[in-house]
C-alpha positions as semicolon CSV with decimal commas, in nm:
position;residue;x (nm);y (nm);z (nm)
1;X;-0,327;-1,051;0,650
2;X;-0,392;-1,160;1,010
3;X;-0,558;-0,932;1,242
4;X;-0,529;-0,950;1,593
5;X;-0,823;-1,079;1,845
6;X;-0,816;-0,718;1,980
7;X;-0,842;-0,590;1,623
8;X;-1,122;-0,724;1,529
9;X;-1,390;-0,514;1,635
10;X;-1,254;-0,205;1,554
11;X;-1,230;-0,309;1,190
12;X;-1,559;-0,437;1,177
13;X;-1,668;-0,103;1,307
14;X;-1,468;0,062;1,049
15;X;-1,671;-0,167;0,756
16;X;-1,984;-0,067;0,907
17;X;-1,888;0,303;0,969
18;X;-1,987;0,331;1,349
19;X;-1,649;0,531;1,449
20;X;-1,667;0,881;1,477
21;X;-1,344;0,939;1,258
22;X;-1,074;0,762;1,046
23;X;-0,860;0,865;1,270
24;X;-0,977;0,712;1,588
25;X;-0,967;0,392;1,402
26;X;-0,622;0,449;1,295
27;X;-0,490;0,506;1,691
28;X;-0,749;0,206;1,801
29;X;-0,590;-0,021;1,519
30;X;-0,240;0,124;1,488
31;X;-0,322;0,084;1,140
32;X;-0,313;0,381;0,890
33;X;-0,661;0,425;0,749
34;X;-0,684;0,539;0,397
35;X;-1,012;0,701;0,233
36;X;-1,233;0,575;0,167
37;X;-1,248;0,366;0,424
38;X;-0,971;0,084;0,336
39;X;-0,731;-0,052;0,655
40;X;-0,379;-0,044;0,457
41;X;-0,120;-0,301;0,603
42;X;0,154;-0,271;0,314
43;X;-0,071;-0,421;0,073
44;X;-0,267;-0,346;-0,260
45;X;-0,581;-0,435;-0,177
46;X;-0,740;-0,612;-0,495
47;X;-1,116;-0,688;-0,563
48;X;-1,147;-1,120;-0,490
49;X;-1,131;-1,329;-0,796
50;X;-1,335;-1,588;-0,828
51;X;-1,165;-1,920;-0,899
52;X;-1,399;-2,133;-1,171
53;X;-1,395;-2,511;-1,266
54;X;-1,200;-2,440;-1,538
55;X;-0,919;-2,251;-1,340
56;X;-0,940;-2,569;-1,116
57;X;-0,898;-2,812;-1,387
58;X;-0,615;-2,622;-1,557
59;X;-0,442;-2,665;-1,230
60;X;-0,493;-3,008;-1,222
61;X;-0,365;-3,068;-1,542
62;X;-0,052;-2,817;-1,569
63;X;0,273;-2,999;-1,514
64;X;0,444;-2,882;-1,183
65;X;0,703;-2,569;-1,186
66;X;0,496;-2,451;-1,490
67;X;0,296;-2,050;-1,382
């Protein structure tokens, strides 16, 4: 997701919870804001996944075209 230069510090002050309501952020953004808290684009929003050694070496490894 890219957010634009004049997005920016509206979302950070949505992650730190200094606007006064959802809804200002949602009319500053032109985003809709869904509780708690989370900027929805059109998008699941998933927890990050952290990529190991081993993933990286299985990558290496796997022939191309295979998943």
């Amino acid at each position: 997701m890219t957010i634009h230069d004049d997005h920016r510090d509206v979302v950070a002050r949505i992650a730190q919870g200094r606007l006064d309501t959802e809804s200002e952020a949602a009319l500053q953004v032109g985003l809709r804001v869904v509780p708690p808290m989370t900027v929805a684009v059109g998008v699941q929003a998933r927890p990050a996944r952290t990529v190991t050694d081993a993933d990286l070496d299985e990558r290496r490894t796997r022939p191309r075209g295979e998943a």
